[in-house]
C-alpha positions in Angstrom: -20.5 15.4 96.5 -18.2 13.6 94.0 -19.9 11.7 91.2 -18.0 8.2 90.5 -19.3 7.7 86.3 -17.5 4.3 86.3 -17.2 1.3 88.5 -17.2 -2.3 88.4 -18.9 -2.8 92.1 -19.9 -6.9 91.3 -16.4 -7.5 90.9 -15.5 -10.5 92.7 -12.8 -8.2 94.5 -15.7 -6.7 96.8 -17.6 -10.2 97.8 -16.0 -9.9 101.2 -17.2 -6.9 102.1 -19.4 -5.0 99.2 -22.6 -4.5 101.2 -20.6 -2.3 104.1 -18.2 -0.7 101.7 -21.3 0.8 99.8 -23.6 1.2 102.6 -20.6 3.6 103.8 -20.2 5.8 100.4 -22.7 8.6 101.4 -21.0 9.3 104.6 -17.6 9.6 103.1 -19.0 12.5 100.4 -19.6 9.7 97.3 -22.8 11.5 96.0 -23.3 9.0 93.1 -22.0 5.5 91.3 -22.4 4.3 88.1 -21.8 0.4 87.7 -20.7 -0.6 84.0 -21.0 -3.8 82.9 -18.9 -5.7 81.3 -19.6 -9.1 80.6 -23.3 -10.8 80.7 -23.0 -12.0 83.9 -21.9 -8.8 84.8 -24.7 -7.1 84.2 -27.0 -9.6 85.2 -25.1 -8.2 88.1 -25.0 -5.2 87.7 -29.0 -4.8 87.1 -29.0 -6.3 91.1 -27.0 -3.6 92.0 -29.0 -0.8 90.9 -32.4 -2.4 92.4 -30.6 -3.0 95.7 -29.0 0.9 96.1 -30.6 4.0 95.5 -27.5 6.3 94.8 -26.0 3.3 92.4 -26.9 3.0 88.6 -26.1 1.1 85.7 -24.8 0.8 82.0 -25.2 -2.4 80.2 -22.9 -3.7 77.4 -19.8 -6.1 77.0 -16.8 -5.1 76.7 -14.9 -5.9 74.1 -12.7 -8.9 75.4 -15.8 -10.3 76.1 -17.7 -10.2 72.7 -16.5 -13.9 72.3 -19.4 -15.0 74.3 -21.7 -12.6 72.7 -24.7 -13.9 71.0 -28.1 -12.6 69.0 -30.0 -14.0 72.0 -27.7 -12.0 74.3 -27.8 -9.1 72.2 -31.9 -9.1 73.1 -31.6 -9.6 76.8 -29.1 -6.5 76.7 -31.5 -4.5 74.8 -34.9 -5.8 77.0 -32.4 -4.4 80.3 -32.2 -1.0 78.6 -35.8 -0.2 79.3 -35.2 0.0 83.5 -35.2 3.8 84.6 -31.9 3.4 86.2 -29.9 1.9 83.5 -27.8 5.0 81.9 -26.0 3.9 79.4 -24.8 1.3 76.8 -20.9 0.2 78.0 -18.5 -0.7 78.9 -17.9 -1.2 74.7 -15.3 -0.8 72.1 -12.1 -2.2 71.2 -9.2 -3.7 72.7 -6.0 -4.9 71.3 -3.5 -5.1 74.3 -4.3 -8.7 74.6 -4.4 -10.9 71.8 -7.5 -12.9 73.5 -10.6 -11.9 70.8 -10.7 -11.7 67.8 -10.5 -8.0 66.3 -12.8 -8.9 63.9 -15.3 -10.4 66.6 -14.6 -7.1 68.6 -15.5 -4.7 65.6 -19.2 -6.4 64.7 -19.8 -6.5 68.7 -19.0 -3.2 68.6 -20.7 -2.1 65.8 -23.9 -3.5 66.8 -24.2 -2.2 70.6 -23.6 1.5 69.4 -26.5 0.5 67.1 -28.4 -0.4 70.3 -27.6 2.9 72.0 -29.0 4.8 69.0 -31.9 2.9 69.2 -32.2 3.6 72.6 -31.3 7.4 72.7 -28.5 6.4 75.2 -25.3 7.3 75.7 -22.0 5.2 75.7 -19.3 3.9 77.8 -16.6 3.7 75.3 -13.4 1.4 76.3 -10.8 1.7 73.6 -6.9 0.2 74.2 -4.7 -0.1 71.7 -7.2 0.7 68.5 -7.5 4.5 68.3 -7.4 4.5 64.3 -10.2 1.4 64.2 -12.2 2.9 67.2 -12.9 6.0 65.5 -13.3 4.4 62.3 -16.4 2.9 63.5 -17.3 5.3 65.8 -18.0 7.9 62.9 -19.0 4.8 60.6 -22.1 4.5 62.9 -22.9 7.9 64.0 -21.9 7.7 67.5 -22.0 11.0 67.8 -25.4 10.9 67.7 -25.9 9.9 70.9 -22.8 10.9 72.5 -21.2 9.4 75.9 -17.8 9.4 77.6 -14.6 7.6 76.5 -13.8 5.7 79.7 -9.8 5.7 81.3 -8.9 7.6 77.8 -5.1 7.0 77.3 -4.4 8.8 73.8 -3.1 12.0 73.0 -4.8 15.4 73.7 -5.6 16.2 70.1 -7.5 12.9 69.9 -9.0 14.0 73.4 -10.2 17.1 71.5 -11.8 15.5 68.3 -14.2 13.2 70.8 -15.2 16.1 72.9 -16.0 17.8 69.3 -18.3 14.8 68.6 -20.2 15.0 72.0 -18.2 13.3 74.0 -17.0 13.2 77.9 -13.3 12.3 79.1 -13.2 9.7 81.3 -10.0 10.3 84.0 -8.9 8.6 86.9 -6.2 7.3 89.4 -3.6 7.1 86.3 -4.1 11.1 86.1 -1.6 10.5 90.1 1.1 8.0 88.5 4.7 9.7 87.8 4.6 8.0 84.0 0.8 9.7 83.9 2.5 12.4 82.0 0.2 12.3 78.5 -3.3 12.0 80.5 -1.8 15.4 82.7 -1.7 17.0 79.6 -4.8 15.8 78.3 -6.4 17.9 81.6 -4.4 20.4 80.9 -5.3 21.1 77.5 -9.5 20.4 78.2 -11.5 22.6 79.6 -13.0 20.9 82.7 -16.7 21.3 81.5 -15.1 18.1 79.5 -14.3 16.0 82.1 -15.8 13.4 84.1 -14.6 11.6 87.5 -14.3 8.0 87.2 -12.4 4.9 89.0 -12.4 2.0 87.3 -12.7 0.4 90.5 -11.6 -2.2 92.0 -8.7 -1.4 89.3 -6.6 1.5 88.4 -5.9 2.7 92.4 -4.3 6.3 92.6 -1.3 7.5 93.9 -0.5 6.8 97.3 -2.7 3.5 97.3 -1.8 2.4 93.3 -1.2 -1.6 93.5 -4.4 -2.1 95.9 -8.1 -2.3 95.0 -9.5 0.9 94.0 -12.9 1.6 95.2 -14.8 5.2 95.0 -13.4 6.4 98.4 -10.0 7.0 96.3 -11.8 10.1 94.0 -10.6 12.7 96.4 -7.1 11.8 94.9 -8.0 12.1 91.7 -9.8 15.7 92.3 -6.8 17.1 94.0 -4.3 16.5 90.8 -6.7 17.9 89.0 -7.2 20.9 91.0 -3.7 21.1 91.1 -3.1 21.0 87.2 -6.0 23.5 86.6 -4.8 25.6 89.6 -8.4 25.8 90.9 -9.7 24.7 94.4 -11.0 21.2 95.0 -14.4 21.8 95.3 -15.0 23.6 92.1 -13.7 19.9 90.6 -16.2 18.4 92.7 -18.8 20.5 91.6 -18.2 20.9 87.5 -16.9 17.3 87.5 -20.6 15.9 89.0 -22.4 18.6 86.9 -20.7 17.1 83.8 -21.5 13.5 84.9 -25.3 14.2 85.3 -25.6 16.0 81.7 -23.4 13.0 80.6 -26.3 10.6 81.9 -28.8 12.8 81.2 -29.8 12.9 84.6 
C-alpha cells in the first residue's frame, strides 16, 4: 500500500468533492496520507481532517510565504496542536524566495522559531525550501535540525546537496516532477540515493505527474510516481511501494 507523506487535502481545490475522493483512497491501494499545513487556517483545517479520517494525519506549521501572518499568539496555538496523537510533524516550513511576497527576513525568524518548536517537541519536520539553498542550510545547522530530523519536501537542488540532508537525518521528498521531460536533476537525485532515502509524496492538489501534469493532483496519481522510480532503479514496483511506505513510517516515527 503506497504511503502519500505530503498533501494539502483542505485545499479549496477538493470542496466539491473531498469527502468521496477520500472515502475512496483505501480501495484504490492509498495505505496512508499525511496532510501538511500550511497556513493557520490550514491547519485549523487540517487538525479536522485528521479527527474526521482514520488513515489521514497531520503536520502543523506555516509555510514560509505565509509567516507574514504569523504571530507569538499563533506561534502557541501551533505548539498546544502538537500535543494530538495524530499530528506528525512540524511543516510545511522553511524558506522561499521564488516570489518576492515576504519578507526574507520575516521568513528566516519564522523559520527559525518553528524548528525550535520541533525540538521542543521531539518532532520531525516538513522542510519547504525554493530558491534559498545557501540560507536554508544556514539555519538549518544554526539550529540543530538535525536533531530531530524530517524530510525535505518536493526537493529541487542538486544530488550532492540531496546527500548532505540525508547525512543529517533527513528523508527526500519526490513526486510527479520526478515524470516531467525537464525533471532531469530530480532523476538524478534518485538515481544517485539509495531508496532507503526516499519518501513518496504529492503535493496534491499541485505538482500532477506525467500523463495528467496541468490537472489537480490528488494521491491516486502515486502509482505514477512509483513506476519512474522503478524504472530509474531498475527494480519492480512493488519493492518501491514497500521501502518507500517503510521509509515514510520511520520518517513519522510511526
Amino acid at each position: 500500500m503506497i504511503f502519500d507523506t505530503h498533501a494539502h487535502y483542505d485545499d479549496d481545490a477538493f470542496d466539491e468533492d473531498r469527502e468521496r475522493l477520500l472515502s475512496d483512497m483505501t480501495n484504490h491501494g492509498i495505505e496512508t496520507i499525511v496532510n501538511i499545513g500550511a497556513s493557520l487556517q490550514s491547519c485549523q483545517q487540517t487538525m479536522a481532517l485528521l479527527n474526521s479520517y482514520d488513515f489521514i494525519y497531520g503536520a502543523i506549521g506555516v509555510h514560509p510565504s505565509d509567516t507574514d501572518e504569523l504571530t507569538e499568539e499563533g506561534m502557541a496555538w501551533l505548539q498546544e496542536q502538537l500535543s494530538h496523537p495524530k499530528v506528525l510533524a512540524v511543516g510545511e516550513i522553511g524558506l522561499d524566495y521564488h516570489y518576492d511576497d515576504t519578507d526574507k527576513d520575516v521568513q528566516k525568524k519564522w523559520f527559525r522559531a518553528q524548528i525550535e518548536m520541533a525540538r521542543d517537541a521531539k518532532l520531525p519536520m516538513v522542510i519547504h525550501s525554493r530558491d534559498a539553498m545557501a540560507d536554508t542550510m544556514e539555519i538549518m545547522k544554526e539550529c540543530k535540525a538535525e536533531e530531530v530530523g524530517g524530510v525535505i519536501h518536493c526537493f529541487s537542488y542538486g544530488a550532492q546537496t540531496a546527500k548532505t540532508y540525508v547525512d543529517m537525518g533527513f528523508y527526500i521528498g519526490v513526486g510527479g516532477v520526478l515524470t516531467f521531460q525537464n525533471g532531469k536533476k530530480l532523476k538524478q537525485v534518485v538515481a544517485e540515493l539509495p531508496l532507503e532515502a526516499i519518501v513518496l509524496e504529492t503535493d496534491a492538489p499541485y505538482l500532477s505527474p506525467e500523463p495528467n501534469r496541468g490537472k489537480r493532483n490528488s494521491s491516486l496519481n502515486l502509482p505514477y510516481v512509483v513506476a519512474e522510480i522503478a524504472k530509474i532503479k531498475d527494480i519492480s514496483e512493488q519493492e518501491v511501494i514497500e521501502i518507500t511506505n517503510q521509509n515514510a513510517r520511520k520518517l513519522y516515527r510511526m
